[in-house]
TIKE-91252 format. One line per 10 residues: number of its first residue (from 1); their letters; for each residue x, y, z of N, C-alpha, C, O, CB. Coordinates in nm, 3 decimals. Glycine has a CB too. Layout:
BEGIN
NUM) A) X Y Z X Y Z X Y Z X Y Z X Y Z | ...
end
This chain:
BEGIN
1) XXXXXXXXXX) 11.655 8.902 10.449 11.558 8.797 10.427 11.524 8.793 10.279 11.487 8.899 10.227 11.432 8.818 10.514 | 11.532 8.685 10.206 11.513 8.663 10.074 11.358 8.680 10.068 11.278 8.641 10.153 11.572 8.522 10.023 | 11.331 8.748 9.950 11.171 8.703 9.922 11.211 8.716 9.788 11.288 8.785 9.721 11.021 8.801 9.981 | 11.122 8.615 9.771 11.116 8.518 9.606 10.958 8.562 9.571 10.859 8.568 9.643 11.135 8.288 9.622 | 10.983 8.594 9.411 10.911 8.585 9.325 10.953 8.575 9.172 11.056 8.525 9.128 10.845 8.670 9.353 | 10.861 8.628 9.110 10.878 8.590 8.978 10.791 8.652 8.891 10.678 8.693 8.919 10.867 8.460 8.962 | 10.886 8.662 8.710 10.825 8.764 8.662 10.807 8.710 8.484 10.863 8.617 8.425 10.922 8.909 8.701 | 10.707 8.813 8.433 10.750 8.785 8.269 10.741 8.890 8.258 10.676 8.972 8.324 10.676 8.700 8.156 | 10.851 8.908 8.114 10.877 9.025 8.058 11.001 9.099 8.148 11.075 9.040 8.226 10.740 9.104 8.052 | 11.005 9.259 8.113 11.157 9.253 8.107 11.163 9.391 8.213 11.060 9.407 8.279 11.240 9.269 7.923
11) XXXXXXXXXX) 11.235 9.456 8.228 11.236 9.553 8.362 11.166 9.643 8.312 11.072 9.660 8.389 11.374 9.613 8.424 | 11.154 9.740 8.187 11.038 9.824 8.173 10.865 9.809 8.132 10.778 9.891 8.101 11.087 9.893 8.091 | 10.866 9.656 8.149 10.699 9.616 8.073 10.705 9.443 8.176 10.769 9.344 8.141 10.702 9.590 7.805 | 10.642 9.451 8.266 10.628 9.303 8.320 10.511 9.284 8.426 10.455 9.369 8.496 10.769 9.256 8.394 | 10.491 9.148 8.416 10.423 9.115 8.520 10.484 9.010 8.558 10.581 8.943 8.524 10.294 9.101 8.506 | 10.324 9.010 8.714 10.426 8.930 8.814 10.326 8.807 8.794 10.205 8.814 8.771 10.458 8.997 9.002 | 10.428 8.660 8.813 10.341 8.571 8.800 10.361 8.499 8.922 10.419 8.558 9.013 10.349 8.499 8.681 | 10.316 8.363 8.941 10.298 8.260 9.011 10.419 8.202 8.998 10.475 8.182 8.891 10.190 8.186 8.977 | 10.480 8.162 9.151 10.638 8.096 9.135 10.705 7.996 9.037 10.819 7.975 8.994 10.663 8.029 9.245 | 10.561 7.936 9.021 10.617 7.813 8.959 10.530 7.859 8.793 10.458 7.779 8.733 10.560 7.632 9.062
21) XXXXXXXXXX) 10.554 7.977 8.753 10.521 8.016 8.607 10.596 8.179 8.539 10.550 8.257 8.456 10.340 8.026 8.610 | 10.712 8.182 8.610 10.808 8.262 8.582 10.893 8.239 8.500 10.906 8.120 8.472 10.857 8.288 8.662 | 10.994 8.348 8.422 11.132 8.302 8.350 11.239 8.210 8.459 11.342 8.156 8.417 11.220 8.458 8.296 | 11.201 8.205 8.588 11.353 8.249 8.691 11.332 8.059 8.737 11.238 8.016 8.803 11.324 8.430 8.887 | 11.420 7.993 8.694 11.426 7.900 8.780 11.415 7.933 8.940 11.477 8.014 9.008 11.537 7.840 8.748 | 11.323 7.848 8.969 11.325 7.859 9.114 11.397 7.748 9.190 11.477 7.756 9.284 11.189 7.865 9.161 | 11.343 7.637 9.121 11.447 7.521 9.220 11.610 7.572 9.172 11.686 7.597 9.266 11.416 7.304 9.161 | 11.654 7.585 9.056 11.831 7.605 9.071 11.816 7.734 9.191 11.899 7.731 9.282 11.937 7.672 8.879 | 11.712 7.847 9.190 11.749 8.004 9.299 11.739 7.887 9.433 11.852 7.859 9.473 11.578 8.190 9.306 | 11.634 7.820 9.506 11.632 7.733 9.621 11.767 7.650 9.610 11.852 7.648 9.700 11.496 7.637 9.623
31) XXXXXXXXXX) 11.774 7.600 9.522 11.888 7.475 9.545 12.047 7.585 9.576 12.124 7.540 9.660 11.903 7.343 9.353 | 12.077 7.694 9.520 12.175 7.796 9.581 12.185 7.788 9.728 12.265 7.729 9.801 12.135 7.939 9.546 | 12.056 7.882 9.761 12.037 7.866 9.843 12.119 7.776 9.980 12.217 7.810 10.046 11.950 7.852 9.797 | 12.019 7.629 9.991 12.103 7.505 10.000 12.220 7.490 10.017 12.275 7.449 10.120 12.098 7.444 9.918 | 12.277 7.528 9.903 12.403 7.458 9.831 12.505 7.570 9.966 12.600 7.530 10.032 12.428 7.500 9.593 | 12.441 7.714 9.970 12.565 7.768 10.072 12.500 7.750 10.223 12.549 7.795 10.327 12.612 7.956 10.041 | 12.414 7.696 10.213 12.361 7.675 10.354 12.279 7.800 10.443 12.325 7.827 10.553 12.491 7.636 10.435 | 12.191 7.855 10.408 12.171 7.943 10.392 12.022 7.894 10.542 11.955 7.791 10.530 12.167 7.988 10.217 | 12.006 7.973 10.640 11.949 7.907 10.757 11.822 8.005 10.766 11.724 7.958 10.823 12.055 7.899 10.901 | 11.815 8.109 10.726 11.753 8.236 10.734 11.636 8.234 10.720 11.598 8.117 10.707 11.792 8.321 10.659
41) XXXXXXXXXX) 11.503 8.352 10.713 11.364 8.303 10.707 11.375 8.342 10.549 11.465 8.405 10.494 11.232 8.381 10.817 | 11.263 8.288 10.493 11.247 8.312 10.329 11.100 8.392 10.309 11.031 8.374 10.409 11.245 8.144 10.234 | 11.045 8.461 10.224 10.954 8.477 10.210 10.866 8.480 10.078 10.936 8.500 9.978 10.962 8.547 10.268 | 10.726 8.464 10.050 10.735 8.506 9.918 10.710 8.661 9.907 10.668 8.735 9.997 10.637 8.426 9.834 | 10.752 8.702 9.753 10.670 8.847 9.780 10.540 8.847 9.736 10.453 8.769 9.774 10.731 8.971 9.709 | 10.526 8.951 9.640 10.449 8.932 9.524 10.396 8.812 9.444 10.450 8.721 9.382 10.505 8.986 9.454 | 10.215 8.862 9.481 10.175 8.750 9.388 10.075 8.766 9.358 10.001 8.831 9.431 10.179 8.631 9.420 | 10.013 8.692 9.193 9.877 8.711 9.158 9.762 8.704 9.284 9.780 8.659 9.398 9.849 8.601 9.051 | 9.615 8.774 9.218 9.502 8.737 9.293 9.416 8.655 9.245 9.369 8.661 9.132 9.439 8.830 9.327 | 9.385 8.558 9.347 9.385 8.381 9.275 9.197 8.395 9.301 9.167 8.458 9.403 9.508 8.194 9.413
51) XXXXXXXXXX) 9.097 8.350 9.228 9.010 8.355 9.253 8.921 8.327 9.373 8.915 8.211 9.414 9.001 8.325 9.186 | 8.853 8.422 9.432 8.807 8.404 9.547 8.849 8.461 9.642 8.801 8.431 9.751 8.807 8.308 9.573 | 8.920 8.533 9.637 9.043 8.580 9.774 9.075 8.768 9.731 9.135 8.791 9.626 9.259 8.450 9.749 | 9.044 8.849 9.791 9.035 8.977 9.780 9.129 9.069 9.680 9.230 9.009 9.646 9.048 9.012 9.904 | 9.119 9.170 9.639 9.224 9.220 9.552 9.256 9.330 9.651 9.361 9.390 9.627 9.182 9.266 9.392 | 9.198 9.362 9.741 9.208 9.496 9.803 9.352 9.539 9.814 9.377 9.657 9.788 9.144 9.496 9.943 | 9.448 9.461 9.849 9.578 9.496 9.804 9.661 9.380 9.751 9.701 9.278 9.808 9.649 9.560 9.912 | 9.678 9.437 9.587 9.685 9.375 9.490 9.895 9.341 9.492 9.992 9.416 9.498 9.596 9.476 9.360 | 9.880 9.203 9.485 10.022 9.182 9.482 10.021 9.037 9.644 10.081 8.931 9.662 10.125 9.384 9.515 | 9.928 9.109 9.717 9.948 9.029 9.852 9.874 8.939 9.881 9.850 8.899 9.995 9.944 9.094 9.959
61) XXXXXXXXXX) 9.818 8.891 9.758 9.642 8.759 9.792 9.710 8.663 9.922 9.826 8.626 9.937 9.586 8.588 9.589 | 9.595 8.640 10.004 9.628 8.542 10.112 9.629 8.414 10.039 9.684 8.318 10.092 9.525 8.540 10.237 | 9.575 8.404 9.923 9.518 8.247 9.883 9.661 8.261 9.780 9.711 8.149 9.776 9.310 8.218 9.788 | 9.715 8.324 9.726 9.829 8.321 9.620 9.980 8.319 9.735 10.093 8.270 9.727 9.816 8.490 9.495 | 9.912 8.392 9.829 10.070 8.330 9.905 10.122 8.222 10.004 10.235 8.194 10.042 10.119 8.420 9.976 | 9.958 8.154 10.040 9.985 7.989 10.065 10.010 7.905 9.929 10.085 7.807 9.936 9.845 7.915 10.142 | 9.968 7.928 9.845 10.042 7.872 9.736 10.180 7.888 9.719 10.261 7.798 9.697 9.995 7.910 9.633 | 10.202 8.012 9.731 10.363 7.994 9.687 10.448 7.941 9.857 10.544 7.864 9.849 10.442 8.194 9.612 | 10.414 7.977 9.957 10.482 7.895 10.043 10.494 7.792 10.040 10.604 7.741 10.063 10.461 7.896 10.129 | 10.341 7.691 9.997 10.396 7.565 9.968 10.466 7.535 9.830 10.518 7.424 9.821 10.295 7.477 9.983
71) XXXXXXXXXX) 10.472 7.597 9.751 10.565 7.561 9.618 10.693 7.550 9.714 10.750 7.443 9.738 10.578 7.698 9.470 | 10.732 7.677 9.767 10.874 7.734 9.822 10.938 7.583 9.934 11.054 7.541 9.936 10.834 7.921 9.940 | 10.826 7.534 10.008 10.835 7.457 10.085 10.893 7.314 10.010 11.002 7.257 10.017 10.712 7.459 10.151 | 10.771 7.285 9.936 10.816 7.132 9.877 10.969 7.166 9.830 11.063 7.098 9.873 10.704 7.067 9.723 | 10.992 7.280 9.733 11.100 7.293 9.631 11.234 7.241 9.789 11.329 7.165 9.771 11.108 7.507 9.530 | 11.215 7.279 9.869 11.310 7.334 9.950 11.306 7.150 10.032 11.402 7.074 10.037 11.254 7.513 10.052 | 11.204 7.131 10.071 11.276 6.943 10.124 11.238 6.882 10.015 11.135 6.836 10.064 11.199 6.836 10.279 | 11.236 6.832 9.877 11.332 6.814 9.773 11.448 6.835 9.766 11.523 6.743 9.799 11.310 6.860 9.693 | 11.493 6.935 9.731 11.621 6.954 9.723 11.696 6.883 9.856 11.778 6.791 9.852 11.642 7.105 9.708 | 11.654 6.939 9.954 11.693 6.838 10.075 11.757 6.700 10.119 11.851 6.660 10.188 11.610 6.820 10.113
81) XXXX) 11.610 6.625 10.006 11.626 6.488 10.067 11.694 6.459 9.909 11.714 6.341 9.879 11.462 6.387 10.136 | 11.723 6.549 9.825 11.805 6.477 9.703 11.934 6.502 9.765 12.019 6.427 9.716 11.791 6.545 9.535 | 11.981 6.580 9.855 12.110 6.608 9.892 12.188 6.497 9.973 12.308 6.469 9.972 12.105 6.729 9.966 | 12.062 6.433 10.058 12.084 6.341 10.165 12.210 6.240 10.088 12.259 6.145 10.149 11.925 6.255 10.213
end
């Protein structure tokens, strides 16, 4: 199962950001995806703690990972209906 996130900075000094504020294209990583047909569940991982929403375990905000599902979502029927 893929889980998507995203990062700045480099493998010994980084943080993790918000999907849609990473180095990593995400629509070309989704549109892959796609492109081999790929049917599987997706997830996000890691993600900031968005104001209002607990830090107690930091990486997993409930409010930062309905955000990125719906980023993950739109990106994903886009690509879709551009394929049509």
């Amino acid at each position: 199962m893929p889980h998507s996130r995203d990062v700045r900075g480099d493998k010994t000094h980084f943080e993790e950001t918000f999907h849609d504020d990473g180095k990593t294209d995400m629509y070309l990583a989704m549109k892959n995806y796609y492109d081999i047909g790929f049917k599987g569940p997706m997830r996000p991982d890691h993600v900031p703690t968005m104001a209002g929403d607990s830090n107690e375990h930091p990486g997993y905000s409930n409010i930062g990972a309905l955000f990125a599902i719906g980023y993950m979502r739109g990106l994903i029927e886009s690509i879709a209906k551009l394929g049509e």
